[in-house]
N, CA, C and O atoms as a DFTB+ gen file, in Angstrom:
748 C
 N C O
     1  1    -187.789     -22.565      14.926
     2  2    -187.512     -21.151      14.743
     3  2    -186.470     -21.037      13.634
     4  3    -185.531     -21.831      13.596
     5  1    -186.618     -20.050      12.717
     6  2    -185.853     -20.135      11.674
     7  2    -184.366     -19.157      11.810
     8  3    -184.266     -18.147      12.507
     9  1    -183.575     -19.593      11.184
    10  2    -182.300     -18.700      11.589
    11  2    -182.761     -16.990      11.860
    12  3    -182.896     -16.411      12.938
    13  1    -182.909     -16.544      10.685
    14  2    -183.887     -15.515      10.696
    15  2    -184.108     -14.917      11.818
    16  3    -183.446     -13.895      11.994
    17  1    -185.045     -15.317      12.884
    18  2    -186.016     -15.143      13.359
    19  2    -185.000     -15.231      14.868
    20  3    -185.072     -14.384      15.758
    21  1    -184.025     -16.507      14.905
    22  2    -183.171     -16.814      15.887
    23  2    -182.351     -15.185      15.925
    24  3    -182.337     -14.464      16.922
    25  1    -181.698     -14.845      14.574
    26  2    -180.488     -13.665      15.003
    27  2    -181.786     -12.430      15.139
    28  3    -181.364     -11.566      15.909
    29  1    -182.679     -12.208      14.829
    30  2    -183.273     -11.295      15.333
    31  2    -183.570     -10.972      16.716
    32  3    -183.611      -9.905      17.328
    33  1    -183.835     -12.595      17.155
    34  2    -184.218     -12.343      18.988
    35  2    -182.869     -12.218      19.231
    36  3    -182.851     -11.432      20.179
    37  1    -181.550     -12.541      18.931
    38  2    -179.923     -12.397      19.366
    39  2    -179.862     -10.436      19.266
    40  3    -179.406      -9.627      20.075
    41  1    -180.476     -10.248      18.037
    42  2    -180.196      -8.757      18.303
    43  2    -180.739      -7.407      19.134
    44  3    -180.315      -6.270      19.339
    45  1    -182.503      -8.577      19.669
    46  2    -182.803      -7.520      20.142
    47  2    -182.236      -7.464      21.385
    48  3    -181.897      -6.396      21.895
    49  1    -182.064      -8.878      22.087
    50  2    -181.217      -9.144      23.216
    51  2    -180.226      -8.334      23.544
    52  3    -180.151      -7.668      24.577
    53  1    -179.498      -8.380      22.715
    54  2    -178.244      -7.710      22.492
    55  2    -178.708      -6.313      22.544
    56  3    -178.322      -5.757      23.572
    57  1    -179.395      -5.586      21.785
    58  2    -179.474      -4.110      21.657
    59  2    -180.411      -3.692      23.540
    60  3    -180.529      -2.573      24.039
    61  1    -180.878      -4.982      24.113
    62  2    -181.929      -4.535      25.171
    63  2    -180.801      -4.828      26.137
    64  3    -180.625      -3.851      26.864
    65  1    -180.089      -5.689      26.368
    66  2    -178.778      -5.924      27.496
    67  2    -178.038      -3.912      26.965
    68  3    -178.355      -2.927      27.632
    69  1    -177.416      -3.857      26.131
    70  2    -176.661      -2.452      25.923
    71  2    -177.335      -1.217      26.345
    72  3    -176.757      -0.362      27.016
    73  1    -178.534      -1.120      25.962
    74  2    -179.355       0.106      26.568
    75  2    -179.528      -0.004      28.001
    76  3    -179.669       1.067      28.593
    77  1    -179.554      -1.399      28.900
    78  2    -179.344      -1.311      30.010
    79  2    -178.111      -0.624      30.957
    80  3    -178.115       0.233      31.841
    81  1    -176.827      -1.621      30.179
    82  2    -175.912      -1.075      30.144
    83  2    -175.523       0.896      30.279
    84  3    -175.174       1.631      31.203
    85  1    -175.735       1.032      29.261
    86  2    -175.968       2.183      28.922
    87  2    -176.655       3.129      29.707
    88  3    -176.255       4.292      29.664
    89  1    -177.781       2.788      30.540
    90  2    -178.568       3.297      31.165
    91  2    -177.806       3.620      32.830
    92  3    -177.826       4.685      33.447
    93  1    -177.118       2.199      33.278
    94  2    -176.205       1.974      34.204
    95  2    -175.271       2.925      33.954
    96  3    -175.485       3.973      34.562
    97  1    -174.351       2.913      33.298
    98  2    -173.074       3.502      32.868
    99  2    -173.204       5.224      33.350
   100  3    -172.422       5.838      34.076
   101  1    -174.788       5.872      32.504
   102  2    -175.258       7.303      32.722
   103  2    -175.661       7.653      33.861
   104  3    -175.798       8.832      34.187
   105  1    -175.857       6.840      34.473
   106  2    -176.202       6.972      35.991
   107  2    -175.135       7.040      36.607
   108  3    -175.183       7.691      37.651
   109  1    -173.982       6.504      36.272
   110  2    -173.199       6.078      37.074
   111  2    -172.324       7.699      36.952
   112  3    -171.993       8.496      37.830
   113  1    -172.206       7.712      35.891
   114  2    -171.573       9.340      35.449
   115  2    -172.204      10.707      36.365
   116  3    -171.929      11.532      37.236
   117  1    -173.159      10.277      35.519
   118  2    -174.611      11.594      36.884
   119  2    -174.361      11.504      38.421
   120  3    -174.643      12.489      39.102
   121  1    -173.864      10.418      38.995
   122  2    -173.638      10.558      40.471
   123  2    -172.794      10.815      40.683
   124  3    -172.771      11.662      41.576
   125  1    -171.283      10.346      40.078
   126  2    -169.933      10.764      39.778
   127  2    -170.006      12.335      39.710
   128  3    -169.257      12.777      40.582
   129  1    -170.481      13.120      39.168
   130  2    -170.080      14.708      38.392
   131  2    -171.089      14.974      39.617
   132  3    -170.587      15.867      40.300
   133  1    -172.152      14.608      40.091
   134  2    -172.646      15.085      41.748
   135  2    -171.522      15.376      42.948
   136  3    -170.998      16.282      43.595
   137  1    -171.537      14.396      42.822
   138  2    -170.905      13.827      44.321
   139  2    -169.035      14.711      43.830
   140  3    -168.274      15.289      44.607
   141  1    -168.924      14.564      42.913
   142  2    -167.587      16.077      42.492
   143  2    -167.825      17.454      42.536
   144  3    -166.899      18.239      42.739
   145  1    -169.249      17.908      42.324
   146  2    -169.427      19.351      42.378
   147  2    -170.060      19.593      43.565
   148  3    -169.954      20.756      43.953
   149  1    -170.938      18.551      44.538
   150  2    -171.310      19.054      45.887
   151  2    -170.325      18.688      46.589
   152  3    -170.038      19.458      47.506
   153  1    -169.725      17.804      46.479
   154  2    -168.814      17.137      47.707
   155  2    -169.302      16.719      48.951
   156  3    -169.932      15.663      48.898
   157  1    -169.220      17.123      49.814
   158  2    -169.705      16.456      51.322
   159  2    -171.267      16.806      51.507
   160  3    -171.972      16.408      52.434
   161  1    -171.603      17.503      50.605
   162  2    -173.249      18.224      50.268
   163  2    -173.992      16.870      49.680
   164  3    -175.148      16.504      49.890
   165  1    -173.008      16.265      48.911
   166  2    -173.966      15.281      48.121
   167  2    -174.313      14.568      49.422
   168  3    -175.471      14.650      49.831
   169  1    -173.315      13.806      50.172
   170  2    -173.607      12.902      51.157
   171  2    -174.868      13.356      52.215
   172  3    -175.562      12.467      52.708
   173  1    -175.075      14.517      52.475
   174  2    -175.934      15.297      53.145
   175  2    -177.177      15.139      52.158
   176  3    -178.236      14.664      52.566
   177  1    -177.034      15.476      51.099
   178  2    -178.410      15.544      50.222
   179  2    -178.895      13.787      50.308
   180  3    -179.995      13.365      50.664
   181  1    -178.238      13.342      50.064
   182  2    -178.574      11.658      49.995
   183  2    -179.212      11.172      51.320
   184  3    -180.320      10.635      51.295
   185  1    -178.479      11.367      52.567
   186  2    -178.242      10.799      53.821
   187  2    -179.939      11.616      53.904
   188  3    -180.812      10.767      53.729
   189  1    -180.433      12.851      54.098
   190  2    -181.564      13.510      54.100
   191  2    -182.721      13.299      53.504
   192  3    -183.860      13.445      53.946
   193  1    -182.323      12.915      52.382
   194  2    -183.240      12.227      51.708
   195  2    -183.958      11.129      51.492
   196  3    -183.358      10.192      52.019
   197  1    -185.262      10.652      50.817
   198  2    -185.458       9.243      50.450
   199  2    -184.469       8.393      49.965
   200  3    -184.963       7.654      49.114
   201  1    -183.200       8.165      50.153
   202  2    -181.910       7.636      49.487
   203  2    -181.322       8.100      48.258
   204  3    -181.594       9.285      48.066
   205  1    -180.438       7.457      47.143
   206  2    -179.766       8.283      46.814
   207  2    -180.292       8.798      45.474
   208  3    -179.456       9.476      44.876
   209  1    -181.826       8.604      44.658
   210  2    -181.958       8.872      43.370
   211  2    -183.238      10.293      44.473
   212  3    -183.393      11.394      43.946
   213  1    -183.703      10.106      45.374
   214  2    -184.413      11.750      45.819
   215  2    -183.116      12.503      46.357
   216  3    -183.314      13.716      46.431
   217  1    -181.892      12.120      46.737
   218  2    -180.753      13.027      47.053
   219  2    -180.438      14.047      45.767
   220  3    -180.328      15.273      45.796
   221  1    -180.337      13.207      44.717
   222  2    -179.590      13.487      43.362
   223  2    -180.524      14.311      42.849
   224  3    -180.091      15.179      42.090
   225  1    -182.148      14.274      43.130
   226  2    -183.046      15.064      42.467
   227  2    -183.191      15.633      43.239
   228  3    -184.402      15.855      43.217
   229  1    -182.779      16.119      44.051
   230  2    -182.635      17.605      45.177
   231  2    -181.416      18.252      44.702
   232  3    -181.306      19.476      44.623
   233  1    -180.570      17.485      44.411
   234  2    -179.331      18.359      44.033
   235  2    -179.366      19.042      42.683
   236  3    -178.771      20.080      42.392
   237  1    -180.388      18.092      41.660
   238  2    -179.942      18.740      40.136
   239  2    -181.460      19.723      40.121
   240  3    -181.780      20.509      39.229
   241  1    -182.251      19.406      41.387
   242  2    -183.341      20.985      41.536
   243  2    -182.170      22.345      41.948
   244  3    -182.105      23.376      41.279
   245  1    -181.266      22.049      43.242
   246  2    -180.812      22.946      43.548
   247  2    -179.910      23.924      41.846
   248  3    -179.795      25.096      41.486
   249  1    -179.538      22.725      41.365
   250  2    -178.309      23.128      39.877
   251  2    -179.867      24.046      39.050
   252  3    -179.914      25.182      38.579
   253  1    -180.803      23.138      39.140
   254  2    -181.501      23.972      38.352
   255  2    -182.225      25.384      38.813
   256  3    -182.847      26.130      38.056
   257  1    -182.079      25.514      39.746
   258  2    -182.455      26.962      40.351
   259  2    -180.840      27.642      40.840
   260  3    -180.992      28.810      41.198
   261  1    -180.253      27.458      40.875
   262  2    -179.087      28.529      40.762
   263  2    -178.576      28.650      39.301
   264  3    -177.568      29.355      39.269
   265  1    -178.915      28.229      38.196
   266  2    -178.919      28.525      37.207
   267  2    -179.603      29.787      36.516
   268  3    -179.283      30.457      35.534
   269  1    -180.780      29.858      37.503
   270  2    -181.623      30.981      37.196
   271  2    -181.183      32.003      38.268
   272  3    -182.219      32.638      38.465
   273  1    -180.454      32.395      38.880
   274  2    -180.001      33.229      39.806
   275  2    -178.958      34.245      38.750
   276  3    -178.074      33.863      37.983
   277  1    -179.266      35.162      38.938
   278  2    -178.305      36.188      38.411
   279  2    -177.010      36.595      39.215
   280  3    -176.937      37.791      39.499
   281  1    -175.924      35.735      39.645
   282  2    -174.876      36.145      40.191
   283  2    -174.128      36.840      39.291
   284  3    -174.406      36.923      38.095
   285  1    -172.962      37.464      39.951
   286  2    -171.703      38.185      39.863
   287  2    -170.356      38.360      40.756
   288  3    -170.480      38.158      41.964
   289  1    -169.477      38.608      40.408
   290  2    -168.493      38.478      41.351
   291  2    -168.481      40.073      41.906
   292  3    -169.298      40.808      41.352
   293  1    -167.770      40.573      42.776
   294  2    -168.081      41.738      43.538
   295  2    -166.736      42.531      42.913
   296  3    -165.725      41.934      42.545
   297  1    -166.901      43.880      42.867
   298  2    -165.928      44.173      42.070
   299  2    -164.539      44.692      42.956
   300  3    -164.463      44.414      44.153
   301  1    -163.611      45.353      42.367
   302  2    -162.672      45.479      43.760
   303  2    -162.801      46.301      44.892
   304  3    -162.100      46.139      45.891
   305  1    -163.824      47.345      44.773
   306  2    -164.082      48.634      45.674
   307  2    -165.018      47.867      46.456
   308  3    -165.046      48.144      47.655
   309  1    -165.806      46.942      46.031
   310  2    -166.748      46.397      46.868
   311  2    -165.976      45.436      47.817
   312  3    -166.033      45.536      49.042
   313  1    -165.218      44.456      47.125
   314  2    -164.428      43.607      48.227
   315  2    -163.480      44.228      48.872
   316  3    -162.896      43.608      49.761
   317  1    -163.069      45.739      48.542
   318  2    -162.518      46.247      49.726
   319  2    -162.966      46.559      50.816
   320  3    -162.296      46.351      51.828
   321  1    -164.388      47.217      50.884
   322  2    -165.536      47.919      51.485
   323  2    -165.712      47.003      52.905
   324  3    -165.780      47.196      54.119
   325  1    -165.744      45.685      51.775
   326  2    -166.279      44.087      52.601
   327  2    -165.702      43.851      53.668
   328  3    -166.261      43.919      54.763
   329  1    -164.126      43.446      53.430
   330  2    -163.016      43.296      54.148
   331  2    -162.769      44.444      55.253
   332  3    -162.530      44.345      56.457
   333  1    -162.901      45.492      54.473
   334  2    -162.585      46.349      55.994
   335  2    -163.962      46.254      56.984
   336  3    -163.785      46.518      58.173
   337  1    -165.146      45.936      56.595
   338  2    -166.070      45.614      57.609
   339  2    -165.788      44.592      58.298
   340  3    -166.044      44.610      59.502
   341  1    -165.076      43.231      57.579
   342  2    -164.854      42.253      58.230
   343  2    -163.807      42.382      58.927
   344  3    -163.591      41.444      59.694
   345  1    -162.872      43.457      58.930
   346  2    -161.691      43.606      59.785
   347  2    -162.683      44.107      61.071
   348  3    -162.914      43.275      61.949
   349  1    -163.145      45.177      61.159
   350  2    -163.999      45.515      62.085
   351  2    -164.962      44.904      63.035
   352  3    -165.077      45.309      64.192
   353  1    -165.705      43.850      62.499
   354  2    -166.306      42.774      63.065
   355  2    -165.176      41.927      64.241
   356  3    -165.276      41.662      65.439
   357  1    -164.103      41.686      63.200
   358  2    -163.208      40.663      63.973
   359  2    -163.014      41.137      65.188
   360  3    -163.350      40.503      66.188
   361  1    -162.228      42.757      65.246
   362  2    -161.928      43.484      65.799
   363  2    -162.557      43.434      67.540
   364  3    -162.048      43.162      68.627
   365  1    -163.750      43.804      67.130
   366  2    -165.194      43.980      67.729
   367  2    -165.344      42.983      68.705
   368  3    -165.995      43.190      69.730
   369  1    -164.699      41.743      68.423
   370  2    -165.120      39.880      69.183
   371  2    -164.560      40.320      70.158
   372  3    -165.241      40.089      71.157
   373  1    -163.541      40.909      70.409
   374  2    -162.924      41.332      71.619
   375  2    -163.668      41.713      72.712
   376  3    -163.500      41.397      73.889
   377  1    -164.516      42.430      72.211
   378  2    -165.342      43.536      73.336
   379  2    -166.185      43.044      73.711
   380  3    -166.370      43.001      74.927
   381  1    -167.172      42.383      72.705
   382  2    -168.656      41.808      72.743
   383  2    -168.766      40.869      71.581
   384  3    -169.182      41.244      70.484
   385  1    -168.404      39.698      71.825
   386  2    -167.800      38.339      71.407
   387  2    -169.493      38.511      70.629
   388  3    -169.460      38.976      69.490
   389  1    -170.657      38.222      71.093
   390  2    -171.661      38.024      70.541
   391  2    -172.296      38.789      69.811
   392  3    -173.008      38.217      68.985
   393  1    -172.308      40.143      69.801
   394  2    -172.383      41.233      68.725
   395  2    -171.779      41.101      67.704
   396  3    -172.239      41.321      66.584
   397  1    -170.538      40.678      67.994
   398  2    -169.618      40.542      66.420
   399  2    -169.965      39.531      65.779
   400  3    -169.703      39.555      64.576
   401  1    -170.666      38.300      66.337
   402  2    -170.662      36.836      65.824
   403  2    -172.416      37.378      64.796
   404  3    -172.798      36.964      63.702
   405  1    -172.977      38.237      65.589
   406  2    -174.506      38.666      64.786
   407  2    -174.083      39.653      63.797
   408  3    -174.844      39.741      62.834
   409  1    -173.058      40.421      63.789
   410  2    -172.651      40.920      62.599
   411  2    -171.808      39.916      61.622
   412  3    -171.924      40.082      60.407
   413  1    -171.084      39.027      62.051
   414  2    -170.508      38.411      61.006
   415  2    -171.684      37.580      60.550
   416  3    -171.542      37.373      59.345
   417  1    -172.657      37.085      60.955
   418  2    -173.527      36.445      60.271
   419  2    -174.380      37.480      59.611
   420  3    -174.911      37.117      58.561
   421  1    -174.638      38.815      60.060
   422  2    -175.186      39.767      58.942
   423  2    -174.039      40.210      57.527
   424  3    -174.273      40.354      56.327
   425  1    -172.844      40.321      58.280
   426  2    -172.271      40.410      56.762
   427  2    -172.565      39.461      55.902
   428  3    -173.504      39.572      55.115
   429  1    -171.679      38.273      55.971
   430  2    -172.439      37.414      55.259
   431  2    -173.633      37.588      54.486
   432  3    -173.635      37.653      53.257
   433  1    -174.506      37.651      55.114
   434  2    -176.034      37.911      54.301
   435  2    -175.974      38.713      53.553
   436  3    -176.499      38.460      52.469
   437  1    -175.407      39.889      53.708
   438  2    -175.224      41.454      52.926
   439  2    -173.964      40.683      51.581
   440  3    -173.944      40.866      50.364
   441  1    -173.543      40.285      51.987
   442  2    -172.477      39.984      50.802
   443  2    -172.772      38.760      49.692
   444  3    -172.251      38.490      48.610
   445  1    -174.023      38.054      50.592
   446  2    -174.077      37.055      49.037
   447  2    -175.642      37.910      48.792
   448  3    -176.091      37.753      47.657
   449  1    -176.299      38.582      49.519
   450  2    -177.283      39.807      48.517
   451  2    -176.407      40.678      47.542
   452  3    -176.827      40.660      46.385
   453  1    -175.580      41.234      47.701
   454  2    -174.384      41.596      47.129
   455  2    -174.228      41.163      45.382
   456  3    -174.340      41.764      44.314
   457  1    -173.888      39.679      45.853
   458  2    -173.540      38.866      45.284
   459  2    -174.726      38.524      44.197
   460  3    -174.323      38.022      43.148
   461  1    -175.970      38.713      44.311
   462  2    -177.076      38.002      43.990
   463  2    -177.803      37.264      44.179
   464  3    -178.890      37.241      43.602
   465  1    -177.282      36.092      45.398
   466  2    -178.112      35.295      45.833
   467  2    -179.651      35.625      46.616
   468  3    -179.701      36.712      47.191
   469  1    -180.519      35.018      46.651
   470  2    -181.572      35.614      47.007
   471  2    -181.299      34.990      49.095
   472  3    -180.942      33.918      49.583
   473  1    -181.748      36.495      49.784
   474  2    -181.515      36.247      51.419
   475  2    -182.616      36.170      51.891
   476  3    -182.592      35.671      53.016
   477  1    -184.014      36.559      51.384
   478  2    -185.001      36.201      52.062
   479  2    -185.399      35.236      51.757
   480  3    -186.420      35.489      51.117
   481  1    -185.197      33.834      51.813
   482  2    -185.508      32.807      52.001
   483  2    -184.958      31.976      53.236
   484  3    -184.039      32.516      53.852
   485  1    -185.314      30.957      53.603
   486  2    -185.379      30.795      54.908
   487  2    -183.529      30.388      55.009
   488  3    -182.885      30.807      54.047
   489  1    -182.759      29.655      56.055
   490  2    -181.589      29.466      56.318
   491  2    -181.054      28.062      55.097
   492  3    -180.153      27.916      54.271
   493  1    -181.994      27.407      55.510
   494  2    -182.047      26.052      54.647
   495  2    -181.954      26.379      52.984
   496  3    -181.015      25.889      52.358
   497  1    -182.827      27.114      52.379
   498  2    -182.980      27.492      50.889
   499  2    -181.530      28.439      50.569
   500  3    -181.009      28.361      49.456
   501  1    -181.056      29.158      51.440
   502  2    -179.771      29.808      51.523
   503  2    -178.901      29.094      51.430
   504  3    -178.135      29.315      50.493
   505  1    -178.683      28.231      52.097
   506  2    -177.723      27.471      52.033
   507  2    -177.855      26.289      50.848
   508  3    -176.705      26.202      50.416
   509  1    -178.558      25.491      50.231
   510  2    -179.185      24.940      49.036
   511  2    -178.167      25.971      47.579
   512  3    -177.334      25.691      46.717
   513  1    -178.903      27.206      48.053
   514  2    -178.441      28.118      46.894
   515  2    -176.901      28.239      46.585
   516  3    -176.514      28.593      45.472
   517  1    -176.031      27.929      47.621
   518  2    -174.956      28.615      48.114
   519  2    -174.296      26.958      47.687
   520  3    -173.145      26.861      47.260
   521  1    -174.993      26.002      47.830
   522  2    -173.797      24.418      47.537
   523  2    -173.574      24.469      46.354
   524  3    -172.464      24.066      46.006
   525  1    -174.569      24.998      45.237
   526  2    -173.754      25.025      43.848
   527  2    -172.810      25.068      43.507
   528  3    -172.292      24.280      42.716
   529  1    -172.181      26.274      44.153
   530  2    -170.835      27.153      43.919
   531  2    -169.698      26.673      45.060
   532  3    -168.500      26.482      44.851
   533  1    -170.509      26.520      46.473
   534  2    -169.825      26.946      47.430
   535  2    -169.645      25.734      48.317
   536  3    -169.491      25.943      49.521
   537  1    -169.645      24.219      47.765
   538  2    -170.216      22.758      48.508
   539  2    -169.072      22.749      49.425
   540  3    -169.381      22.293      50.525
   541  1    -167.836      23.114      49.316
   542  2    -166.805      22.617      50.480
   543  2    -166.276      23.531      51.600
   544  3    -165.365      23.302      52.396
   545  1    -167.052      24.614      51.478
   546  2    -167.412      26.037      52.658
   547  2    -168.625      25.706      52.944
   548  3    -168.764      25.965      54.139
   549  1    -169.666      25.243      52.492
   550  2    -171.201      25.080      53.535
   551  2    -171.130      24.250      54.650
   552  3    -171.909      24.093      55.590
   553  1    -170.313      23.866      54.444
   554  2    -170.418      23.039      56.081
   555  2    -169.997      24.127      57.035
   556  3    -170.351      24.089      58.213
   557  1    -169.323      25.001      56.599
   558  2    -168.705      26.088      57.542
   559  2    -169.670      26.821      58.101
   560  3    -169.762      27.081      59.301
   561  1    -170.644      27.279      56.944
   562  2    -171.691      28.806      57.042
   563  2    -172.716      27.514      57.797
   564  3    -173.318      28.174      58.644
   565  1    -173.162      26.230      57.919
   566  2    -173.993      25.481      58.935
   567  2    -173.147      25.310      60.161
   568  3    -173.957      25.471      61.073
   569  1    -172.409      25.162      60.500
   570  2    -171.878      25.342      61.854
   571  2    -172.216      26.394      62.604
   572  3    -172.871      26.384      63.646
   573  1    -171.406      27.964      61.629
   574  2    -171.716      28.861      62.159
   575  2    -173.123      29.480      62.156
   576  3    -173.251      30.623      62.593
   577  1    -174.320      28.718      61.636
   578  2    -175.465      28.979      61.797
   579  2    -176.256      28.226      63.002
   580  3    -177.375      28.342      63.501
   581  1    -175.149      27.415      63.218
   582  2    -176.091      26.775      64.353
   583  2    -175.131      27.206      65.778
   584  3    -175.511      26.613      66.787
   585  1    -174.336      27.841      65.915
   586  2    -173.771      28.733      66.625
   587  2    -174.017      30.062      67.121
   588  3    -173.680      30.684      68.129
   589  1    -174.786      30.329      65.984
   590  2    -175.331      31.821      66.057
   591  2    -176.876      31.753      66.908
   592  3    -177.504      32.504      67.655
   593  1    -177.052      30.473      66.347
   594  2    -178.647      30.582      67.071
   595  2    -178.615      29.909      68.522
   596  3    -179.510      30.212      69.311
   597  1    -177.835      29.201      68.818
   598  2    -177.279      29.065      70.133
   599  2    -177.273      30.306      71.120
   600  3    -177.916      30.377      72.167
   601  1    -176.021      31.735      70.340
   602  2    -175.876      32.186      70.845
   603  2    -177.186      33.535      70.949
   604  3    -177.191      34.610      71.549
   605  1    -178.251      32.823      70.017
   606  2    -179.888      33.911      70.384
   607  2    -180.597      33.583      71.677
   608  3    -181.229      34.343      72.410
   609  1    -180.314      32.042      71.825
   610  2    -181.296      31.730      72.796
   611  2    -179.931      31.858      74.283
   612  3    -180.317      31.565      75.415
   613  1    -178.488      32.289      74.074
   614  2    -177.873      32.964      75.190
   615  2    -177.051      31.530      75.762
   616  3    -176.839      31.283      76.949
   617  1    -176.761      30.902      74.906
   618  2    -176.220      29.245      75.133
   619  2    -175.031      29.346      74.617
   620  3    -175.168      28.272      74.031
   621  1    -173.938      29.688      74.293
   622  2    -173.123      29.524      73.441
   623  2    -171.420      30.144      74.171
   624  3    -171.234      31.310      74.519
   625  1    -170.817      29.502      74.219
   626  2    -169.356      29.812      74.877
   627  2    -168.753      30.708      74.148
   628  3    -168.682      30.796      72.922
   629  1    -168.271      31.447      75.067
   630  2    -166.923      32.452      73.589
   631  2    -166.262      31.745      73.062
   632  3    -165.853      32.067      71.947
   633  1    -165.842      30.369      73.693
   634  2    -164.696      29.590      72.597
   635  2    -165.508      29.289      71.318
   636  3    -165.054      29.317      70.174
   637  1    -167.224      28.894      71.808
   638  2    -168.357      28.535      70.710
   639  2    -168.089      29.877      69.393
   640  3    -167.985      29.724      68.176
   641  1    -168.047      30.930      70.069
   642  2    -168.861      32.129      69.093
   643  2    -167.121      32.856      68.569
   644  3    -167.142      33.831      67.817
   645  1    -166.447      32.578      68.797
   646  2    -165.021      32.346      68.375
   647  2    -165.055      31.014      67.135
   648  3    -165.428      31.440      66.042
   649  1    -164.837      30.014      67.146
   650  2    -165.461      28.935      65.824
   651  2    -166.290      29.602      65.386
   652  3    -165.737      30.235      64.487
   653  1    -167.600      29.967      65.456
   654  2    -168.568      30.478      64.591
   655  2    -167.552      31.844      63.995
   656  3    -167.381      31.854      62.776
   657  1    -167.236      32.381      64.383
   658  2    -166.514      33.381      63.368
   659  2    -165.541      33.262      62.233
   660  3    -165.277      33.911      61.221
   661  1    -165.030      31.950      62.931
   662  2    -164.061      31.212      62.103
   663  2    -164.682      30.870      60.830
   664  3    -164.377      31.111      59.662
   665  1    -165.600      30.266      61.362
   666  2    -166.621      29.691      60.190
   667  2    -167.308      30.956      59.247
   668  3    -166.982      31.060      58.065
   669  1    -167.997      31.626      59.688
   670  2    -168.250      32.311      58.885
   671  2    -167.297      33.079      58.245
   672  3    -167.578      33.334      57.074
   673  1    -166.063      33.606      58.737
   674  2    -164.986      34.081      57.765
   675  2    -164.417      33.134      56.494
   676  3    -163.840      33.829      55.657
   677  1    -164.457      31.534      56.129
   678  2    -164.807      30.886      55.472
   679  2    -165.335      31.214      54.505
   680  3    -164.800      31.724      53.521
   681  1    -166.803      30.885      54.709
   682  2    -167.672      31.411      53.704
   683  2    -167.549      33.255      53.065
   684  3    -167.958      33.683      51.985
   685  1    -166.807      34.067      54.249
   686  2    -166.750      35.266      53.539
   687  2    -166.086      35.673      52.595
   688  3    -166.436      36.345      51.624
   689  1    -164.791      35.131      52.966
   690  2    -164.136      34.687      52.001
   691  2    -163.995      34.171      50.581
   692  3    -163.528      34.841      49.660
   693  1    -164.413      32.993      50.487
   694  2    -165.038      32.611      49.583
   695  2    -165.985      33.787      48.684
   696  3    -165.947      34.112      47.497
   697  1    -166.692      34.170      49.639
   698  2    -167.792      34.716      48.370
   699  2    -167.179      36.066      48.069
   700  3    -167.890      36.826      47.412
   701  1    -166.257      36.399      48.351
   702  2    -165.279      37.763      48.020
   703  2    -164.576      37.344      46.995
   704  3    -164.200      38.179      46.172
   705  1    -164.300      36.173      46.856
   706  2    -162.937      35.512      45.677
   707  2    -162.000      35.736      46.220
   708  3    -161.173      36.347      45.543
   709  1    -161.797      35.567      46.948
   710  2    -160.212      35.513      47.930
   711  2    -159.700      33.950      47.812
   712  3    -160.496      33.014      47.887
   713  1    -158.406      33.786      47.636
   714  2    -157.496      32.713      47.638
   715  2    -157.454      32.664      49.130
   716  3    -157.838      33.443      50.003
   717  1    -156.711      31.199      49.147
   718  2    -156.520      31.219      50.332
   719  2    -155.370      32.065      50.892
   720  3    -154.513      32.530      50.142
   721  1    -155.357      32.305      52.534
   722  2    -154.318      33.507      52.944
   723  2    -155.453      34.926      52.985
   724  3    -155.435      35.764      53.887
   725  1    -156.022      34.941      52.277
   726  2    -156.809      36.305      52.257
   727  2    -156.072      37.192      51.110
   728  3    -155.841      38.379      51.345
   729  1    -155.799      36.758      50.186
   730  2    -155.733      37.319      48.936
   731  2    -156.733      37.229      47.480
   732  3    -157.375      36.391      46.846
   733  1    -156.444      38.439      47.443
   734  2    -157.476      38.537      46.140
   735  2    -157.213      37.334      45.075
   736  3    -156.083      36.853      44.994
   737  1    -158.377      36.813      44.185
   738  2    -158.512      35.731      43.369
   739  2    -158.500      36.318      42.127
   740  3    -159.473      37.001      41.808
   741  1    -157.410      36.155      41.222
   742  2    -157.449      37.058      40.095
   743  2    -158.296      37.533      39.010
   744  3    -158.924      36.566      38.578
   745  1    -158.438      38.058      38.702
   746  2    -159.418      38.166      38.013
   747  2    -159.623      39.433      36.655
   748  3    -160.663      39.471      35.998
């Protein structure tokens, strides 16, 4: 083999080891900037999935369909409107713990329609829509969804439907732009 011919196979070597490299490295980034913008969602998307490259392509479907969602933030008359319903709800747990827990899960709904998110889709696609933005409150709005439906089929403790309110005030929060404390998020 002639020198020639020797540094040529050295370079393609070389250029075919780096694109591997390279290939590794981008992957490695792509799961990194996942697993930072879903947070405990990624582990859920993965753990649910065919392992972790159908997790990651569930997650960058979800990025790619809330991309096409026309959100907005709610303006201040609206997050006042919000809040005093949600004062009312709270209010309400007192009397009829489970009425209030089916209104706080209807606010909710009303407030990320509000918001733009699309609500007629099933609980699962709602919540999908909602990890984009919202990955370290969805664990909240799934608790209190599986609390709520507890408390349909008439199973559910007041201490239960008490947490579920908790939880869903979480997520209400959140999608109001409220800091934490229950203050407005500047804007």
């Amino acid at each position: 083999m002639s020198s020639t011919a020797t540094a040529l196979a050295v370079i393609i070597i070389v250029l075919i080891v780096a694109a591997f490299v390279a290939t590794i490295v981008a992957r490695h980034r792509r799961t990194q900037e996942l697993r930072r913008r879903f947070g405990p969602e990624y582990d859920r998307a993965v753990a649910s999935g065919s392992g972790r490259r159908a997790g990651e392509r569930d997650l960058r479907h979800r990025e790619r369909r809330h991309d096409r969602l026309e959100l907005h933030e709610l303006d201040p008359e609206q997050r006042r409107r919000y809040a005093d319903q949600w004062q009312r709800t709270q209010a309400h747990f007192v009397e009829e713990p489970e009425i209030a827990t089916r209104d706080a899960d209807a606010l909710v709904t009303r407030v990320m329609a509000e918001r733009g998110y699309p609500v007629t889709e099933d609980f699962d696609t709602r919540a999908q829509d909602l990890s984009v933005e919202h990955a370290e409150t969805l664990g909240h709005y799934r608790e209190a969804h599986e609390i709520s439906q507890a408390n349909e089929r008439g199973q559910a403790t007041t201490e239960q439907l008490r947490q579920a309110l908790m939880h869903y005030r979480a997520l209400f929060a959140e999608l109001l732009g409220e800091r934490p404390g229950g203050h407005p998020a500047p804007g």
